[in-house]
DSSP file (Angstrom, degrees, kcal/mol; ACC not computed):
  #  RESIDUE AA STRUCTURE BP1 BP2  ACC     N-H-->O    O-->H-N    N-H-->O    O-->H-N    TCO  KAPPA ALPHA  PHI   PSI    X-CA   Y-CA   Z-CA
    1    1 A X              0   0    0      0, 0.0     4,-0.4     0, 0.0     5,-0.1   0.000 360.0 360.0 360.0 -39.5    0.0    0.0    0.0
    2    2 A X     >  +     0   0    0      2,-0.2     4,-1.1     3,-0.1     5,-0.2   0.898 360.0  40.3 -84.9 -55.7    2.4    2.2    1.1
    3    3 A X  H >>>S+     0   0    0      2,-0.2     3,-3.2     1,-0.2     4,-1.5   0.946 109.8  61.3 -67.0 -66.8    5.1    1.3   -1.9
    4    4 A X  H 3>5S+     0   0    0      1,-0.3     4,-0.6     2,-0.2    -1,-0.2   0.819 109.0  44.1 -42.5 -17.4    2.2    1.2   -4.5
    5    5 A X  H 345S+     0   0    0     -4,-0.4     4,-0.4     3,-0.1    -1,-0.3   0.607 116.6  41.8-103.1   3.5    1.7    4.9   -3.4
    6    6 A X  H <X5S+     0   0    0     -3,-3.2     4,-0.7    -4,-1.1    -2,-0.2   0.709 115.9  52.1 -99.1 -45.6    5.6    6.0   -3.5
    7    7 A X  H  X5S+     0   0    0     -4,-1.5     4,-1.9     2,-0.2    -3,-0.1   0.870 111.7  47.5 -75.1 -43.9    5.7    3.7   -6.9
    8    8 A X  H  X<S+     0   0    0     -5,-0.7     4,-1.5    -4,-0.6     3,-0.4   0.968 118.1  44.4 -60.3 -43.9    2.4    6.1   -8.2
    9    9 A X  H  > S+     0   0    0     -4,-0.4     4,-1.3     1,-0.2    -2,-0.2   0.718 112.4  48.9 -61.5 -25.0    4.4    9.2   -7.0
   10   10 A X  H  X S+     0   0    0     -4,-0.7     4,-0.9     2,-0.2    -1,-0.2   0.855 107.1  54.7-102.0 -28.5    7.5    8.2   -8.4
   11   11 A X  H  < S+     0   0    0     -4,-1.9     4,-0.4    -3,-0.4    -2,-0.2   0.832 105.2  50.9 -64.7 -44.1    6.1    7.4  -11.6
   12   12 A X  H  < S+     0   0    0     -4,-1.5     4,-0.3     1,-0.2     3,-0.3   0.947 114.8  50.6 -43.6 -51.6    4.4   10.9  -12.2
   13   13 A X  H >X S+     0   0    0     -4,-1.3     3,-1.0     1,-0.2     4,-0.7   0.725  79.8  93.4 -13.2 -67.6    7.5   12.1  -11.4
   14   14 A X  H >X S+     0   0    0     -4,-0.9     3,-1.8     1,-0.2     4,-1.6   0.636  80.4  53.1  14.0-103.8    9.3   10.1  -13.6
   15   15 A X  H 3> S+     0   0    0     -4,-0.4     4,-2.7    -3,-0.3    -1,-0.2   0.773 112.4  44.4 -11.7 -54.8    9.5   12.8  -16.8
   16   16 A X  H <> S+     0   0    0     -3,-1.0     4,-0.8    -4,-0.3    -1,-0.3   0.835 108.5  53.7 -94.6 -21.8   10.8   15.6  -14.9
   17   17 A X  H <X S+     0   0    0     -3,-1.8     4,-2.2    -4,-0.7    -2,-0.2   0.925 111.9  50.7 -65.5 -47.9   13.6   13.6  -12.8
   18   18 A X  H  X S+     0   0    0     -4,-1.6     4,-1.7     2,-0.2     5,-0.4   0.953 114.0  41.3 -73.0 -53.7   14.8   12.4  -16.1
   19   19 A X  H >< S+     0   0    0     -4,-2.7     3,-1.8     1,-0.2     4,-0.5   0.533 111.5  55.0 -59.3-104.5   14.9   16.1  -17.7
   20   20 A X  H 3X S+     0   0    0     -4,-0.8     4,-2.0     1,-0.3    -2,-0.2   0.222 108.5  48.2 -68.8 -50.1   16.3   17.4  -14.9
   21   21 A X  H 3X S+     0   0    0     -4,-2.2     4,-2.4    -2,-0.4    -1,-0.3   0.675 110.0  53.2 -55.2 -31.7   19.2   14.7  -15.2
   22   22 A X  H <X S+     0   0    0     -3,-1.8     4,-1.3    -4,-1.7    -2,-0.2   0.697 107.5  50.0 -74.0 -36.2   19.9   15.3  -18.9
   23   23 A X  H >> S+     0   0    0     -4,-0.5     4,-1.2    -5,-0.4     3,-1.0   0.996 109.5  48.6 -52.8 -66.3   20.3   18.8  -18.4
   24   24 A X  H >X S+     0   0    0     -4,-2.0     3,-1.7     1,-0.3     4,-1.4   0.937 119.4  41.8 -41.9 -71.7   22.6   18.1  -15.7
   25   25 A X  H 3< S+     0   0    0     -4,-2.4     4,-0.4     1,-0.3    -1,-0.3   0.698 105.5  60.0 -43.0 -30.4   24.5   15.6  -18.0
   26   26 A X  H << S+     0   0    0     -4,-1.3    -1,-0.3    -3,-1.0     4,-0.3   0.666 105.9  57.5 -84.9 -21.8   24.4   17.6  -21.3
   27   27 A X  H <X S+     0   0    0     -3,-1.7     4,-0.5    -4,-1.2    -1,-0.2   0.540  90.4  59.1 -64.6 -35.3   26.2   20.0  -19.5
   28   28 A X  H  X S+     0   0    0     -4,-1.4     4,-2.8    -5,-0.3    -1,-0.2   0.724  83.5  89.5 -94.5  -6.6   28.7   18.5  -18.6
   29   29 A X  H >> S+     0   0    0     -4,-0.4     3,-1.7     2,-0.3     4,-0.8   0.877  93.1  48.2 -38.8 -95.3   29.9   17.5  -22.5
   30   30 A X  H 3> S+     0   0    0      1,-0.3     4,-2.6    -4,-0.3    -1,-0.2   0.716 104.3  54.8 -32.3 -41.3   31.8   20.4  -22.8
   31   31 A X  H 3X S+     0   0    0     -4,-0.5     4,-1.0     2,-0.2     3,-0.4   0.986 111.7  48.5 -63.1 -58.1   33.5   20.1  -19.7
   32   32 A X  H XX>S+     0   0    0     -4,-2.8     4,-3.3    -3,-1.7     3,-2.6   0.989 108.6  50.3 -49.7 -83.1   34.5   16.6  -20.9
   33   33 A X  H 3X5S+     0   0    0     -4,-0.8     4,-3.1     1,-0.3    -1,-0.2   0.789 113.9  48.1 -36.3 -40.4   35.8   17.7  -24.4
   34   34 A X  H 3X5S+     0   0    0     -4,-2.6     4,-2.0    -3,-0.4    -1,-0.3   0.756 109.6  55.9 -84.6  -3.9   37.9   20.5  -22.7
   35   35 A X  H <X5S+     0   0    0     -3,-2.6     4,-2.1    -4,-1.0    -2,-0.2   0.743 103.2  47.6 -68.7 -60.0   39.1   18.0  -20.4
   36   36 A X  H  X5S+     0   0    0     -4,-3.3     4,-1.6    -5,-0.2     5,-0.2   0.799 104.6  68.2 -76.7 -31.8   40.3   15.8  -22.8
   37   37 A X  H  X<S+     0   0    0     -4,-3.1     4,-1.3    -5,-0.5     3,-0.4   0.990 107.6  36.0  -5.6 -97.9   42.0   18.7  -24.4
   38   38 A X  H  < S+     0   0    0     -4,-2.0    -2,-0.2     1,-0.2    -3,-0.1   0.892 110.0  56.0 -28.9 -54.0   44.0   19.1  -21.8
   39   39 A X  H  < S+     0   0    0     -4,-2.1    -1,-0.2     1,-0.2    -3,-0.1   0.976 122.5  36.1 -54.7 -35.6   44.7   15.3  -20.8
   40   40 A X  H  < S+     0   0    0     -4,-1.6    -1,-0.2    -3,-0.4    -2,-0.2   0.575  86.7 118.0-113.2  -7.1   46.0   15.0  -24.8
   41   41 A X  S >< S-     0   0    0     -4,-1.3     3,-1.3    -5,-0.2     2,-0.3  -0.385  71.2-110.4 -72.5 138.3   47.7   18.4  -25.6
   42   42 A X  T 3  S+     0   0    0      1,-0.2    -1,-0.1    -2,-0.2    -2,-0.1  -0.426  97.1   4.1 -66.4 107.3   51.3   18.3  -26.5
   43   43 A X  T 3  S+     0   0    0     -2,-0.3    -1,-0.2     1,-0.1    -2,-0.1   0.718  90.8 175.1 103.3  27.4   53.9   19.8  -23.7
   44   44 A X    <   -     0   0    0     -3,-1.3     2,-0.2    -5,-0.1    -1,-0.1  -0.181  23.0-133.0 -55.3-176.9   50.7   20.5  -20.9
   45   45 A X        +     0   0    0      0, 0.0     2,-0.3     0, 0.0     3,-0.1  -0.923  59.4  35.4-141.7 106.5   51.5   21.8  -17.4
   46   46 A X  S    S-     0   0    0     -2,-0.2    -2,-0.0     1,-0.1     0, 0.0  -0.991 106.7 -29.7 123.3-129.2   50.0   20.4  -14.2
   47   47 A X  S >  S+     0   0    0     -2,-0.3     3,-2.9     7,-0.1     4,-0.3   0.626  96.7  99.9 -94.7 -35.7   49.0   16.9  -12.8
   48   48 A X  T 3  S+     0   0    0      1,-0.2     4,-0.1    -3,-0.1     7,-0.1  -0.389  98.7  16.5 -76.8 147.3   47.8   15.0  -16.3
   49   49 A X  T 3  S+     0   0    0      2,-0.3    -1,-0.2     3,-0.0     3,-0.1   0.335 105.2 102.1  89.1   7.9   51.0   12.7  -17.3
   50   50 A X  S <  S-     0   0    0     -3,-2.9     2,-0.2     1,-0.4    -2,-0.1   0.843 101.1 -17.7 -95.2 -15.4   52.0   13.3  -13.9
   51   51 A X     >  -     0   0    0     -4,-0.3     4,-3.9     1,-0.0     3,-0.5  -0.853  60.0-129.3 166.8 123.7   50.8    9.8  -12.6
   52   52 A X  H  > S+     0   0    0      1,-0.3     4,-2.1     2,-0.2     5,-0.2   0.827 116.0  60.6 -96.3 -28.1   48.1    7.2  -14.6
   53   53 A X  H  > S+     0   0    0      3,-0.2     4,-1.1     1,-0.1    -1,-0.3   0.678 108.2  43.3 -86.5  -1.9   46.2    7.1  -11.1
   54   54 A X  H  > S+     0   0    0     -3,-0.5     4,-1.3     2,-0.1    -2,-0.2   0.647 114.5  46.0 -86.6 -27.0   45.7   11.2  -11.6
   55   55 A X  H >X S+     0   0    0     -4,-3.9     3,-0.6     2,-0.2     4,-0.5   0.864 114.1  46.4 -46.4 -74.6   44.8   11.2  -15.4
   56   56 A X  H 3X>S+     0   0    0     -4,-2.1     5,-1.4     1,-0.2     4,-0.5   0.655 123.6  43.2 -59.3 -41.4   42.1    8.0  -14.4
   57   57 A X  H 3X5S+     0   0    0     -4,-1.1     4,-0.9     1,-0.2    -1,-0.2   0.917 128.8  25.4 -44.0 -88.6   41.2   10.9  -11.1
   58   58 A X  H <<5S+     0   0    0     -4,-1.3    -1,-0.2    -3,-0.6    -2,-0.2   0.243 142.5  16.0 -84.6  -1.8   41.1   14.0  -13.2
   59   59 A X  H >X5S+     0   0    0     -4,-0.5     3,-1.7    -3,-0.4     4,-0.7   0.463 118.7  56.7-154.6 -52.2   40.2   12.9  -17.0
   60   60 A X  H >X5S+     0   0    0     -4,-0.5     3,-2.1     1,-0.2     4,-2.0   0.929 107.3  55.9 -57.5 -46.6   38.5    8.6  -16.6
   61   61 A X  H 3<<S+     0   0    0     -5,-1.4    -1,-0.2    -4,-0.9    -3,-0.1   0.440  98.8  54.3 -44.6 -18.7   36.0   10.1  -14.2
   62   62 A X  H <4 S+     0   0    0     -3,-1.7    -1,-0.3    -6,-0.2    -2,-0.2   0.679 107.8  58.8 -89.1 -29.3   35.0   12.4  -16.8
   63   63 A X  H X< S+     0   0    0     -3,-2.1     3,-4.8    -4,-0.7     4,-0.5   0.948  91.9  55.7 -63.0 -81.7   34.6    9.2  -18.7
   64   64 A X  T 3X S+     0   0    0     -4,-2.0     4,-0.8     1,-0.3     3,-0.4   0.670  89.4  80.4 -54.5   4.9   32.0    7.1  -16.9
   65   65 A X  H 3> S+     0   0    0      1,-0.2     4,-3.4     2,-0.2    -1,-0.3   0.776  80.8  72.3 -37.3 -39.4   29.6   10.2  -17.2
   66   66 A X  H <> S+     0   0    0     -3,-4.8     4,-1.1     1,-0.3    -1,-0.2   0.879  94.9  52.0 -83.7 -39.4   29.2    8.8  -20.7
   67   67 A X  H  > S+     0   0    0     -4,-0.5     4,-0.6    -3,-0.4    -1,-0.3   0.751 108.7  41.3-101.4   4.0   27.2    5.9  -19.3
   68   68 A X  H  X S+     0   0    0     -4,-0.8     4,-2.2    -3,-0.1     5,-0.3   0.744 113.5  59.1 -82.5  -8.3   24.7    7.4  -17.4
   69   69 A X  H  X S+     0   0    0     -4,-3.4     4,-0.6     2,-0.2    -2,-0.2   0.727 110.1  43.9 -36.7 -37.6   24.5    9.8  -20.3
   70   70 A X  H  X S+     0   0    0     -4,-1.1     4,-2.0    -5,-0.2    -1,-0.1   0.830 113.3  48.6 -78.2 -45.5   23.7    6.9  -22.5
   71   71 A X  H  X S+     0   0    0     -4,-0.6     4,-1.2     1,-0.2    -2,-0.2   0.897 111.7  52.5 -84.4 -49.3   21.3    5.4  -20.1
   72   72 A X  H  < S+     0   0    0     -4,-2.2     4,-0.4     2,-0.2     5,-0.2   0.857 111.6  42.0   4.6 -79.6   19.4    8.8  -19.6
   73   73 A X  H  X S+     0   0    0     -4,-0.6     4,-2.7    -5,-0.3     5,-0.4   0.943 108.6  62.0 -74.5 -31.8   18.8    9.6  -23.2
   74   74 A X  H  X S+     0   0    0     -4,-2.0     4,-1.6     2,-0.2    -1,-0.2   0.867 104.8  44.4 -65.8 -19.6   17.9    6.1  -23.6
   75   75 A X  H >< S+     0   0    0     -4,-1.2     3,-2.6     2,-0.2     4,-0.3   0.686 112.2  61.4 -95.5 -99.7   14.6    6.3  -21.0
   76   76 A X  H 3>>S+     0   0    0     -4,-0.4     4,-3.2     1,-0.3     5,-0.6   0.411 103.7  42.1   7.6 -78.2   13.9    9.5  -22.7
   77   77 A X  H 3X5S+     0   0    0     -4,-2.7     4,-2.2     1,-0.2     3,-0.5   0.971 107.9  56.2 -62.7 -42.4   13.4    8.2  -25.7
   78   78 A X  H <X5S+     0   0    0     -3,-2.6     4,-1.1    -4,-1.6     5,-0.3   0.975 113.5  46.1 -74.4 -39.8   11.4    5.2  -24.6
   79   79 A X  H  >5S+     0   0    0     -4,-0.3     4,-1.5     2,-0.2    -1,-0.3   0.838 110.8  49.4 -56.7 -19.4    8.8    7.9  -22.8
   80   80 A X  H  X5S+     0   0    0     -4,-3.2     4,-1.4    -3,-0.5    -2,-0.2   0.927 116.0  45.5 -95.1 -35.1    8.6   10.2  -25.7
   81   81 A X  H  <<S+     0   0    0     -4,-2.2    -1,-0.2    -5,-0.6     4,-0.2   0.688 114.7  47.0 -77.5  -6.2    7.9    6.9  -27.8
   82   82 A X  H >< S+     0   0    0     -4,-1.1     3,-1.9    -5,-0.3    -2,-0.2   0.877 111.8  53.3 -91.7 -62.6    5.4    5.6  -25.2
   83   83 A X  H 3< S+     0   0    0     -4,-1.5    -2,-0.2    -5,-0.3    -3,-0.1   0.767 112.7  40.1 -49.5 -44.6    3.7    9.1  -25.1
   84   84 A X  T 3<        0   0    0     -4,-1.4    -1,-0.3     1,-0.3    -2,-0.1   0.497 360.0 360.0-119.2  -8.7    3.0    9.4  -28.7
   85   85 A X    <         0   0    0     -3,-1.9    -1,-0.3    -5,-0.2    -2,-0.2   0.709 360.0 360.0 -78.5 360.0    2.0    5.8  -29.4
């Protein structure tokens, strides 16, 4: 009773946790891309090269973004294709 009314709530919900999360994520693309700039640019300055467990810190982390990015867009699309069928 109690979860079937947290499960009803949580499904109205749904929609707007998931934008709210894509925003968050799509945002952080650019941050990634200048990131990897850095990590790959010829003759840098600072911590990346300094140590392969401070790239995987400062540049891999940037990485596993990309799958709940993936996972994200993917329940998106399966509501907007449930909505419209």
């Amino acid at each position: 009773m109690i979860i079937t009314r947290f499960l009803d709530w949580y499904e109205r919900h749904l929609t707007e946790s998931l934008a709210l999360s894509a925003f968050i994520l799509y945002l952080q693309i650019p941050h990634t891309i200048s990131a990897a700039e850095c990590f790959f640019a010829e003759g840098s300055i600072g911590l990346y090269g300094f140590h392969p467990v401070t790239d995987f810190l400062l540049y891999g982390i940037d990485l596993l973004e990309i799958i709940p990015l993936i996972g994200v867009t993917i329940a998106i699309i399966a509501r907007v294709r449930q909505y419209f069928k």
